[in-house]
C-alpha positions, 0 to 999 in steps of 0.5 A: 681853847688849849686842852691838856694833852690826854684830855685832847686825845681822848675826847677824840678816841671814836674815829681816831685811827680814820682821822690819823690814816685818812687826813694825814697824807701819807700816813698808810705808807709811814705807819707800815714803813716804821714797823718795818725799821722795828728789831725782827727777832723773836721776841724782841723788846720794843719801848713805843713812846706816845703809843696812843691806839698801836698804829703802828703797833699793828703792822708790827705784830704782823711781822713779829707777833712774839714782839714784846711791847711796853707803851706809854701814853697820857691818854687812859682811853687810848690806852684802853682801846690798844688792849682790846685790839692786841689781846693775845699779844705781849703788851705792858702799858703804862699810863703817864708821861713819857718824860717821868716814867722811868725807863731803866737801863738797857731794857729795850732793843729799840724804841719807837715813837710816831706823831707824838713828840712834835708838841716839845721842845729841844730843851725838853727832849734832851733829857727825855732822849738821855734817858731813853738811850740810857734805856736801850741795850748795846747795839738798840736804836729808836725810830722816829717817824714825826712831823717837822717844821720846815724851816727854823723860823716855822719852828720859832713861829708855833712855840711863839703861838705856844706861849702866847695861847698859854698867856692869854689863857693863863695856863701853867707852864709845867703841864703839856697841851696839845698843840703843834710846835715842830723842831726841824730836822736839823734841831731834832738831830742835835737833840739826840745827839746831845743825848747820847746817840752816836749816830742819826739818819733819815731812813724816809720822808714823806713831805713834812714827815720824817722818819729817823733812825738814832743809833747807840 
């Protein structure tokens, strides 16, 4: 049975972070290395989109404790357990969909978002990547460390699995929940690209996971 999104991640909130760092292979080197890609200057603003428990956030603060972070997540209990970790750090959290909540303009020297956008579409995250550059400051970037499908027809086969799952389960189709529909990487690049972003690159890859660097 599908489960909303929020409700998915927050039922599995105890041993999560093991989970995430123990069975998904590579995961302690790709959460360090995208903290790595993160703006090092004092002080920095930094957009984490899916920012679930702050993995990756963890890692950050050690190189930029004076980092200010404004995270977004559907889970309320994720969100809860981000800030007790991170008491004494720069934390604005925000419960709700990354897709509708505003982001403003040039707010952010970068973004970042990791196991988190795999669940979408390229039509879907499109307008989510639009406002998102809109949300960046001259010269910002966002990075992208995700899981991808290895070919187009991997692709169209989980959104095929997507949509039959919804159907024989007669769910809505304007509510998001949780199950693994990967673009490629190819796809993922012309989705940013559409959106606005001058330039993208893969910075790293460990299998199926990848991380990209778009540029403004």
């Amino acid at each position: 049975m599908l489960e909303k999104m929020g409700e998915f991640f927050d039922a599995r909130i105890r041993g999560y972070e093991a989970h995430q760092l123990n069975t998904i292979d590579d995961a302690a080197e790709f959460y360090p290395f995208t903290a790595g890609q993160l703006p090092r200057e004092a002080g920095a603003t930094v957009l984490d989109l899916g920012c679930g428990t702050g993995l990756e956030l963890g890692y950050y603060f050690e190189l930029v404790p004076t980092a200010r972070v404004t995270g977004i997540d559907l889970a309320p209990g994720m969100l809860e357990e981000l800030r007790k970790k991170f008491t004494d750090k720069s934390l604005d959290l925000i419960l709700g969909s990354y897709f509708d909540v505003p982001l403003g303009e040039e707010a952010f020297d970068a973004a970042v978002s990791v196991e988190s956008l795999h669940h979408f579409t390229q039509a879907e995250k499109i307008p989510l990547y639009a406002k998102l550059h809109k949300a960046l400051k001259p010269g910002g970037f966002f990075i992208l460390t995700d899981y991808f499908a290895a070919t187009e027809a991997e692709e169209r086969a989980c959104r095929t699995e997507l949509l039959r799952l919804k159907r024989e389960q007669n769910l809505p189709d304007n509510v998001f929940y949780h199950y693994d529909t990967p673009l490629t990487v190819a796809h993922e690049t012309k989705a940013l690209l559409a959106a606005g972003f001058g330039s993208v690159a893969v910075l790293n890859s460990w299998g199926h996971t990848y991380t990209l660097k778009a540029s403004k």
